[in-house]
C-alpha positions in Angstrom: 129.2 91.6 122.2 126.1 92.2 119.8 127.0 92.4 116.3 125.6 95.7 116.1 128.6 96.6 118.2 131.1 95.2 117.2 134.5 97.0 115.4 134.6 95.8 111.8 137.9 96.1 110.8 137.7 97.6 107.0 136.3 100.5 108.9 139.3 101.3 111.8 140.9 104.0 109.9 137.8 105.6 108.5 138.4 108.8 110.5 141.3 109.3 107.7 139.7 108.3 104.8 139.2 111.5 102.1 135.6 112.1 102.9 133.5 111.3 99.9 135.1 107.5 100.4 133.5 107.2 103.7 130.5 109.1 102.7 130.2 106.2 100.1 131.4 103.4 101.8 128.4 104.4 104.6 126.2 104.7 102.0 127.0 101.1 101.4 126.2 100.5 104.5 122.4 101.9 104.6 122.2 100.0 101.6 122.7 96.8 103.3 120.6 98.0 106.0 117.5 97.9 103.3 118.4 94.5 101.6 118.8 93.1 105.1 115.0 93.0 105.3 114.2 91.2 102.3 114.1 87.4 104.2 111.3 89.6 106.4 108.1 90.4 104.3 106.4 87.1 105.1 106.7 88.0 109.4 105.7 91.5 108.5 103.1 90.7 106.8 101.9 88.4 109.4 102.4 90.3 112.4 100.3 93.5 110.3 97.3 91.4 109.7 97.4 89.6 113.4 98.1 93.5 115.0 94.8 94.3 112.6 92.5 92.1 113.7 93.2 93.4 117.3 93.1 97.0 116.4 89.6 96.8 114.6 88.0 95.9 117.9 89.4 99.3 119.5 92.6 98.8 120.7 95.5 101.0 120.6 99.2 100.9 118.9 101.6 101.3 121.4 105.2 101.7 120.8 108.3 100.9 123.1 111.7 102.0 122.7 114.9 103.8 124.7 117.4 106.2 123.0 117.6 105.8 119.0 115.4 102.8 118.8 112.6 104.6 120.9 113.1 107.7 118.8 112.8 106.1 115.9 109.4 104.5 117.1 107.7 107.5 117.9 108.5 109.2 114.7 106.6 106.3 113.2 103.5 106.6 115.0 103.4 110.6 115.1 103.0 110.1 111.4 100.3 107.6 111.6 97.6 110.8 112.1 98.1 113.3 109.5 98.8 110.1 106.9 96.2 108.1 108.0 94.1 109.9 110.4 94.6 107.3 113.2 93.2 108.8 116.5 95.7 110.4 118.9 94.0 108.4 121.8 94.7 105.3 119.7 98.3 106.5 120.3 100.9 105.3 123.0 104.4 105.7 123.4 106.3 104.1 126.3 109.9 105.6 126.0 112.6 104.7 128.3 113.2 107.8 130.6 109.9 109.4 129.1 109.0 111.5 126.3 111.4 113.8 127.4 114.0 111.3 126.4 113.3 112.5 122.8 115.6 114.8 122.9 117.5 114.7 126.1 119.5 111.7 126.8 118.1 109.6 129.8 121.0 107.6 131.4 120.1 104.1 133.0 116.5 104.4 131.8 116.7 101.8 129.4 118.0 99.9 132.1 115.1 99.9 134.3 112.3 97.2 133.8 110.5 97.6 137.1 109.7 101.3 135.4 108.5 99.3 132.1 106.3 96.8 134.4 104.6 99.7 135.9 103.9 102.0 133.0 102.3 98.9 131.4 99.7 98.4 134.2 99.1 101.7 134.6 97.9 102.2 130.9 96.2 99.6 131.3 97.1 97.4 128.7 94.8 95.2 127.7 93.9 91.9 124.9 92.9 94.3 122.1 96.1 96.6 122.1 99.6 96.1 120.1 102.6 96.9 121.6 105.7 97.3 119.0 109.2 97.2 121.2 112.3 98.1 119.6 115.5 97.6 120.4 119.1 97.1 118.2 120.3 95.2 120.1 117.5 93.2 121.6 118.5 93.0 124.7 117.1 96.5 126.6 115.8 95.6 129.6 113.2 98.6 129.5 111.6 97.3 126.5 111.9 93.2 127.0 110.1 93.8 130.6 107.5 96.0 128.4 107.0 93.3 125.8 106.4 90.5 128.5 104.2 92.2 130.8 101.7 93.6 127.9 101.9 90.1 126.9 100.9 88.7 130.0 98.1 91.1 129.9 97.0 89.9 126.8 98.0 92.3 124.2 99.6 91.3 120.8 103.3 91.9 121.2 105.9 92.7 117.9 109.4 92.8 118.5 112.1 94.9 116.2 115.7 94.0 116.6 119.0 94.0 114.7 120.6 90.9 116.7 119.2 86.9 116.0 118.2 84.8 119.1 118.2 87.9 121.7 115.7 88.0 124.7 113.4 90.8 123.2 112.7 88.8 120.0 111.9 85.3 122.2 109.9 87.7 124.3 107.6 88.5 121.3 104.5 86.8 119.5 105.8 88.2 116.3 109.5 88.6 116.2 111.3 91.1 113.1 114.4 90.5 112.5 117.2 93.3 110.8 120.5 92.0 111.0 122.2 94.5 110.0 125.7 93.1 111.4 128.4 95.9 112.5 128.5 99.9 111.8 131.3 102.0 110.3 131.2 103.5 113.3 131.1 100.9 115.8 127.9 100.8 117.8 126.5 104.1 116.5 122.9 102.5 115.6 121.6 105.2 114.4 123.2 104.0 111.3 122.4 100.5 109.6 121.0 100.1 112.5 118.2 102.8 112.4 117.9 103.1 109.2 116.6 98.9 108.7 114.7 99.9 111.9 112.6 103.1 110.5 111.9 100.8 107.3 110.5 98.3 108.6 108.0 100.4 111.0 107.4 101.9 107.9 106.0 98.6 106.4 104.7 96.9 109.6 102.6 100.3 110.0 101.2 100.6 106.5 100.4 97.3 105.7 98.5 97.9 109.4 96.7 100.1 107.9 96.0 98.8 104.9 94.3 96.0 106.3 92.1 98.3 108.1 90.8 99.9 105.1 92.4 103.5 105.6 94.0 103.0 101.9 91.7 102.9 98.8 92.9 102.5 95.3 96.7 103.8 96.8 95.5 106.6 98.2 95.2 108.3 101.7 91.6 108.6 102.1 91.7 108.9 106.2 94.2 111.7 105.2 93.6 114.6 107.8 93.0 117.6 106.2 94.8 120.3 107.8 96.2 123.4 105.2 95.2 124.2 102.1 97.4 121.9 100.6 95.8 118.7 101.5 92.6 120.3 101.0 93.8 120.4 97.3 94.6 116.9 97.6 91.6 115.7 99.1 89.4 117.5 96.3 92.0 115.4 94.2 91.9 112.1 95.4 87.5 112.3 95.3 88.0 113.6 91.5 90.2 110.3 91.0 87.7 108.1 93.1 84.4 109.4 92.0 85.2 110.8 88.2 83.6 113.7 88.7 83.8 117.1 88.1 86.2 119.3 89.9 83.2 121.3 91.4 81.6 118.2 92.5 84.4 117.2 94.2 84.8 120.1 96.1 81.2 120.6 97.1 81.5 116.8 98.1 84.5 117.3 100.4 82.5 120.3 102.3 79.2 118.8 102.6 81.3 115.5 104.1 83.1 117.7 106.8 86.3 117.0 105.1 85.9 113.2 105.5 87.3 112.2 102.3 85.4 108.6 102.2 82.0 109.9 102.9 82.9 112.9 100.5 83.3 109.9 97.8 80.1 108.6 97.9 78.7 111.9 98.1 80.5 112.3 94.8 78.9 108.9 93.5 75.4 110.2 94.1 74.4 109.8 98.0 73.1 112.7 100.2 75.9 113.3 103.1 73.5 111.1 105.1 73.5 108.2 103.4 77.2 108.5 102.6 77.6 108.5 106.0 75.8 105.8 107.1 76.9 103.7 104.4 80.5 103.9 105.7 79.5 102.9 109.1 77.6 99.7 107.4 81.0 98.6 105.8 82.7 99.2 108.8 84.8 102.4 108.0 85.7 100.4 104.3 85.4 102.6 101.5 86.1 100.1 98.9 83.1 97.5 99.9 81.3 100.7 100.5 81.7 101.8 96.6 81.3 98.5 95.7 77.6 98.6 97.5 77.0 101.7 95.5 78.0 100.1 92.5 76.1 97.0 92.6 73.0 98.7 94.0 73.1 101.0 90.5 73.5 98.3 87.9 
């Protein structure tokens, strides 16, 4: 039995405890969940700058999942566009039992790998996408027979687990390991389980795209612009980026179409034109963009 299943003992009479002591004592547990991922930083790292390089030629960020792990995966990539502005067509989510296992539970779908073989050729996975499986307890068949085929086709592979030495991290080039051990609720993983889960797609993710330049200066300057108040923030972040005026800014993010990088270098002097070409010379990378501003004026 995985040790994400497993009855711990301290916990077998929890259902009696006065309620703030097991509120606490899971509490404790998340806790653990967080430190569990300390020995990790190094792989995510790695597996960030390696999923990078492959997504800079094109390729899409795929994620794989069934039942909590899968939802837990999707919420991480729907957040990837407003945050980042990372293209919805760079987006694909293979979920046991479909997307309508979001919210309704699909029994036996995690089980099925022939469904996982075929979804994989039929999006036509290819050597410039990265698939993310997850799965506590690394054994899914759904999401190992998704891992192996998309790396057989080529594509970087990252697996997320809660259990050492299971199939789905073997199955991986970049394996992510949470062990968060047993739940005060045995097997409920969307506990400790989850929880180390969600934070780690929450680093693997950034650090993504970090490396691909959609950060400058901690701040989200591929941030789609969609009510009024991330338009406030947008005039915001070209104010802190630019030092300029307040009315500069905003003329800056209007004449750029709301593109808050080419709205910078608006800001710093160049015609929307320019600005805009200037990005696509640096390859979408505002910082080597403002440093070719820079070094061009002194």
């Amino acid at each position: 039995m995985p040790n994400t299943e497993s009855l711990n003992p301290r916990f077998a009479d929890i259902d009696s405890w006065p309620t703030t002591e097991a509120v606490e004592a899971m509490l404790e547990g998340q806790m653990s969940a967080i430190a569990s991922l300390k020995s990790q930083t190094r792989q995510i790292a790695a597996a960030a700058e390696a999923a990078a390089v492959r997504l800079q030629k094109g390729g899409r960020l795929v994620y794989v999942g069934a039942g909590t792990s899968g939802r837990v995966a999707v919420q991480d990539g729907v957040e990837l566009g407003p945050t980042f502005g990372w293209p919805a067509e760079r987006l694909l989510y293979l979920m046991a039992g479909g997307i309508d296992a979001l919210v309704d539970s699909a029994e036996g779908a995690e089980d099925d790998a022939d469904d996982a073989r075929s979804r994989i050729r039929e999006s036509a996975i290819n050597a410039d996408d990265v698939l993310i499986g997850v799965a506590a307890s690394g054994r899914t068949p759904f999401t190992i027979a998704a891992l192996t085929a998309a790396k057989e086709a080529g594509a970087l592979t990252i697996a997320i687990a809660n259990n050492a030495g299971t199939e789905l991290l073997h199955a991986a080039q970049h394996d992510l390991l949470a062990a968060t051990g047993s739940e005060a609720i045995a097997g409920s993983t969307r506990m400790k389980a989850g929880t180390a889960q969600k934070a780690i797609l929450n680093l693997l993710s950034t650090a993504i795209m970090l490396r691909l330049g959609r950060v400058y200066r901690g701040l989200m300057v591929d941030m789609v612009i969609s009510n009024e108040k991330l338009l406030n923030r947008a005039f915001g972040i070209v104010r802190a980026l630019s030092n300029c005026s307040e009315a500069v800014a905003i003329e800056a993010v209007h004449l750029a179409g709301n593109d808050i990088k080419t709205a910078v270098l608006i800001a710093l002097g160049k015609d929307p034109a320019a600005a805009a070409a200037l990005l696509r010379d640096h390859g979408g990378i505002l910082r080597d963009a403002v440093e070719a501003v820079n070094g061009s004026a002194s």
